[in-house]
Phi, psi and omega in degrees: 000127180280179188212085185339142198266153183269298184344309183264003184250011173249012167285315175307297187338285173313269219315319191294306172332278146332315159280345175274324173344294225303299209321322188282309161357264205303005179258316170290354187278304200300329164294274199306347156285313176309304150317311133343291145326320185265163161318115180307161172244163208296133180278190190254139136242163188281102192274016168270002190252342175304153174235111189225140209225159195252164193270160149220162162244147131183197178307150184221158194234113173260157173196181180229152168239136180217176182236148172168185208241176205234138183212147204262151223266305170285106180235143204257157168209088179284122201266173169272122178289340201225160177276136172190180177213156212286122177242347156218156150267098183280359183176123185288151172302120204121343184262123153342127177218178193258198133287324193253034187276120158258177207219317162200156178246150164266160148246146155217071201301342177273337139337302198262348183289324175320306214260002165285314182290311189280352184282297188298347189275298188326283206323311160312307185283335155288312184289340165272004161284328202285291185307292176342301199280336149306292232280333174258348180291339160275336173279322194281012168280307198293311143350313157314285167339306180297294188296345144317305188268002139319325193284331182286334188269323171302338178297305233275295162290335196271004182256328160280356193282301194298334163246031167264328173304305174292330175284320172323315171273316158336332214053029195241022161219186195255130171279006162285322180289318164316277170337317175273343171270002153313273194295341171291324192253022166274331186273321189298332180306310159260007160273020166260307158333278201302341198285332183280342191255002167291306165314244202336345161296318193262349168281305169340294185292358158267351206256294202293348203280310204265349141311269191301335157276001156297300193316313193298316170297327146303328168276319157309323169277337173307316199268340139327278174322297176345276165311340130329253185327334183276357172290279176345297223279358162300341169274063214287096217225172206281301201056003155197170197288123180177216176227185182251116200251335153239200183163088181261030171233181207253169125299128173096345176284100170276123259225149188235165182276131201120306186298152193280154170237333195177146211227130171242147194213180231190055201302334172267013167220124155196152189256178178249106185267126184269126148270130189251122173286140177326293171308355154240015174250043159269002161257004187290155172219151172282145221098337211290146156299181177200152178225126182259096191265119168261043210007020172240356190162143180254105148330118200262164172193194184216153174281141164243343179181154196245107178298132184283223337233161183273131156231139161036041175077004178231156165237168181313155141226138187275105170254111166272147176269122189258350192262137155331140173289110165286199197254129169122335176307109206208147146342095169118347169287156210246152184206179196237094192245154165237129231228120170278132162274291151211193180235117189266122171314286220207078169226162165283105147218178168224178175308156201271128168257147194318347164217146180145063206278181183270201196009047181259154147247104189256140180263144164240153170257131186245126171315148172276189182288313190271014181061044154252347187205163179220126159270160183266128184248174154263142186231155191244141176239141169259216200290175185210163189237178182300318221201341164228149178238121177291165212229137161259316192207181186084319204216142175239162172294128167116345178310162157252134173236180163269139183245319203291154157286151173207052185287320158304357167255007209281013169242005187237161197247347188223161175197135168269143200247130189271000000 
């Protein structure tokens, strides 16, 4: 009977060993490929946290949305026409005014001594227009007077001439004496001449007299006035109907010409200023509607008008309101405009997703048929709107997508939906 050797069986032992060692070696390059190879799996979402929208064909309405305030369409800023300084506040920002409402009153005490002197300037200058206009109106009575009695002593001599003349030929009077009442009532004659062209000389000359101390009296009243009106305007009034809105002075505060003293509007005509982010008011055009949410009610309007320049990335849009003012509409209230751009007859779109500008290409994820899962397809978008975007390629009517961000997901190409 043999009898197994202890050596050799524990040398087989070692040989198996070793070979399962290499085996496993040799297994692990073949795993770690293998592994390599699959796929991460798909991570899980909360399908209540999605925000997901359906593919459509049909009219899509583009438009724009901007934030911006409600502002009067007209705003007046009454500057200090003259320097003086405030001495009451006749009425606070918020009170209604007129034209002739005054809103606070100045001083100026050299201002009213000016327009006390031109009064007294005025008054001066009338009474020597007064006198003046006596004083010729007596000399030209007397000039009358003279030329009266010339003209009466030329009748006078041309009736004896004419019958000293008729007795000379009769032979019953002398032609010497016919001659001398000849030449008396020849000299009278022309000292009637000269006497009418001296009047009319001397009227001309009451007249340029009475002419410049009229002009003098017009310039003392011009300068009257002035200093007048510059009196009033110390009385600082609305000059036109609205309410009152701002009111940047003090009592005591001295005011130089030119400074705003206080700003007036017209709270029941006011527009709307829209800020439009830049990349999207290069389609605004003036006319286009707009609709204005004052959150108490929306308003219809029109574009009236566009700022060419950028600020802080936007530009203005002027929107006149053609619709009643709902109650709370006021200067300075923030409101919500939207703007129409056109209306597209017959395209595919869907909702605008949270990334995802227009003539762009972006991946979205689209539900599978059982809504258990969604792949990322690339979708090319054409024009977009406030709330819709059109689709060019990538997507058919009836797809479902994620609208929601889903940037956290940008290594997986599928994701499962709880």
């Amino acid at each position: 009977m043999d009898i197994p050797r202890k050596t050799s069986a524990v040398r087989n032992r070692r040989i198996r060993r070793i070979i399962y060692a290499a085996l496993a070696l040799a297994a692990i390059p073949l795993v770690t490929v293998g592994l390599s190879k699959l796929k991460p799996a798909a991570p899980s979402v909360d399908g209540g946290t999605l925000w997901p929208d359906t593919v459509k064909r049909g009219p899509m309405l583009r438009n724009v949305h901007g934030l911006g305030t409600l502002v009067p369409e007209e705003i007046r800023w009454i500057p200090a026409t003259t320097q003086g300084r405030i001495e009451r506040i006749v009425i606070r920002p918020g009170t209604p005014v007129r034209p002739d409402t005054v809103i606070v009153e100045m001083s100026n005490p050299e201002l009213e001594r000016d327009a006390l002197d031109a009064e007294m300037q005025m008054k001066a200058a009338e009474a020597a227009y007064t006198d003046l206009k006596a004083r010729l109106e007596s000399s030209r009575m007397a000039d009358e007077a003279a030329f009266a009695r010339i003209q009466s002593d030329y009748k006078l001599a041309k009736l004896q001439a004419d019958a000293d003349e008729q007795l000379a030929r009769e032979k019953v009077g002398s032609e010497l004496t016919s001659k001398k009442s000849r030449a008396t009532a020849d000299e009278l004659a022309n000292r009637v001449r000269i006497e009418e062209e001296r009047i009319k000389i001397n009227a001309d000359s009451v007249k340029a007299q009475l002419a410049a101390s009229q002009s003098q009296i017009e310039q003392r009243r011009s300068l009257y006035e002035l200093r007048r009106r510059q009196v009033e305007l110390l009385h600082v009034r609305a000059g036109v109907n609205g309410m009152l809105q701002e009111l940047p002075v003090q009592v005591g505060q001295q005011l130089t010409p030119g400074a705003n003293i206080a700003r007036v509007a017209d709270p029941s005509r006011l527009k709307a200023e829209v800020k439009i982010a830049e990349t999207q008011a290069k389609d605004v055009l003036i006319g286009q509607s707009a609709s204005i949410d004052t959150r108490n009610g929306v308003i219809e309007g029109k574009v009236i008008r566009i700022d060419p320049s950028v600020q802080n990335g936007t530009r203005t849009v002027d929107v006149q309101l053609l619709g009643a003012l709902p109650k709370g509409a006021v200067p300075d209230l923030s409101v919500d405009g939207t703007i129409e751009l056109e209306r597209l007859a017959d395209v595919l779109y869907v909702g605008r997703p949270a990334f995802g500008q227009e003539n762009s290409t972006v991946g979205l994820f689209k539900y599978t048929p059982d809504g258990k899962e969604a792949v990322r397809v690339q979708v090319k978008f054409g024009r977009s709107s406030v709330n819709t975007i059109e689709i060019l390629e990538g997507l058919q009517v009836g797809d479902r997508v994620i609208l929601s961000d889903t940037s956290q997901y940008d290594n997986f190409n599928r994701i499962r939906i709880n």
